[in-house]
C-alpha positions as CSV (number, residue, x, y, z in Angstrom):
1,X,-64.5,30.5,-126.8
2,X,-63.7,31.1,-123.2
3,X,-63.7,33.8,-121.0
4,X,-60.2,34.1,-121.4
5,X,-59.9,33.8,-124.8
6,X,-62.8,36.8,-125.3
7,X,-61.0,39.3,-122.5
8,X,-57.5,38.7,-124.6
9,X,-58.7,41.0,-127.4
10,X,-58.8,44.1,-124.5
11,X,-55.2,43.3,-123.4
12,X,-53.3,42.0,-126.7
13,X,-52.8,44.9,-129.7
14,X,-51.7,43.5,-133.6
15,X,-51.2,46.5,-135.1
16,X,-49.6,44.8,-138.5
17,X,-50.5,40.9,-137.8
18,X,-48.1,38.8,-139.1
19,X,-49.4,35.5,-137.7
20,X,-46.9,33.5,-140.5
21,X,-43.8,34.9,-138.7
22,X,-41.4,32.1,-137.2
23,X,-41.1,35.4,-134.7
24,X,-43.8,36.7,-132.2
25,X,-42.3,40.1,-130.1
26,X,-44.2,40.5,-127.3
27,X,-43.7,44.1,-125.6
28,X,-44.7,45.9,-122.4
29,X,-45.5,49.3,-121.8
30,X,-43.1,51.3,-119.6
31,X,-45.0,52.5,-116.5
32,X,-47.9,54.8,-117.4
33,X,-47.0,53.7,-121.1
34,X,-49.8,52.2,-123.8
35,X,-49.7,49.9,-126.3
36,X,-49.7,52.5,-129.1
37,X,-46.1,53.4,-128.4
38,X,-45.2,50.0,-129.9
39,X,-46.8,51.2,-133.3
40,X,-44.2,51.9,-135.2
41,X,-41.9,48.8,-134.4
42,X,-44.8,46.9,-135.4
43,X,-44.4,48.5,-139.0
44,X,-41.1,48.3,-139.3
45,X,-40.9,44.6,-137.6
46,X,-43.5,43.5,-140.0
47,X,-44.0,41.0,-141.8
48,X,-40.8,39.2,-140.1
49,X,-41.9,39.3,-136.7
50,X,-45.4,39.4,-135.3
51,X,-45.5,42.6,-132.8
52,X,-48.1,41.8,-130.2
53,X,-48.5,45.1,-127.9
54,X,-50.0,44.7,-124.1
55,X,-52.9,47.1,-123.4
56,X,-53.2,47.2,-119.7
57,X,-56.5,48.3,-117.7
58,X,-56.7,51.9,-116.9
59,X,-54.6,53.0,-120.0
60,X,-56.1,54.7,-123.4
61,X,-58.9,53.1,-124.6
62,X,-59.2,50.6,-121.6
63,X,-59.3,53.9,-119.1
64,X,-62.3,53.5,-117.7
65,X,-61.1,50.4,-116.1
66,X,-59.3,50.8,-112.8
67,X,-55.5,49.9,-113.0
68,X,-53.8,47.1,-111.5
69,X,-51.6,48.1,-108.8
70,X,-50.5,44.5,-107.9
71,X,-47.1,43.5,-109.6
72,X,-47.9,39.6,-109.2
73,X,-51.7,40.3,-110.3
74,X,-50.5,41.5,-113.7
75,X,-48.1,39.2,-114.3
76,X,-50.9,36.6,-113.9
77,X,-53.6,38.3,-115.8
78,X,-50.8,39.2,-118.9
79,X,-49.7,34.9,-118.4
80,X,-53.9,34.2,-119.0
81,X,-53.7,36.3,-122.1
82,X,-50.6,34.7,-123.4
């Protein structure tokens, strides 16, 4: 595994994992948002859609991390992850 491929786990949430789906949702927190606010559209998506959930730096459990303030550098690092 690469660097990439380890640091993906800190940005990309499965709360109900559906990795079979012919669908994968991919949703973005509203500004000052978390990942945890797609919870329960991951439950009721499930199993016919795989909900992944972005968990960007500075938010919840990542908050010790300083937040990106760039538009184009989070586009880039979400793109990596994807």
């Amino acid at each position: 595994m690469n660097s990439v491929d380890n640091s993906a786990a800190l940005w990309i949430r499965r709360y109900h994992p559906a990795p079979d789906s012919r669908v994968r949702l991919v949703c973005f927190p509203h500004a000052g948002g978390s990942a945890s606010f797609f919870h329960p559209a991951s439950a009721a998506f499930s199993p016919g859609a795989d909900v992944i959930a972005l968990q960007y730096p500075g938010r919840q459990d990542r908050r010790q991390e300083p937040c990106i303030t760039d538009i184009a550098s989070l586009a880039d690092e979400i793109t990596a992850r994807l």
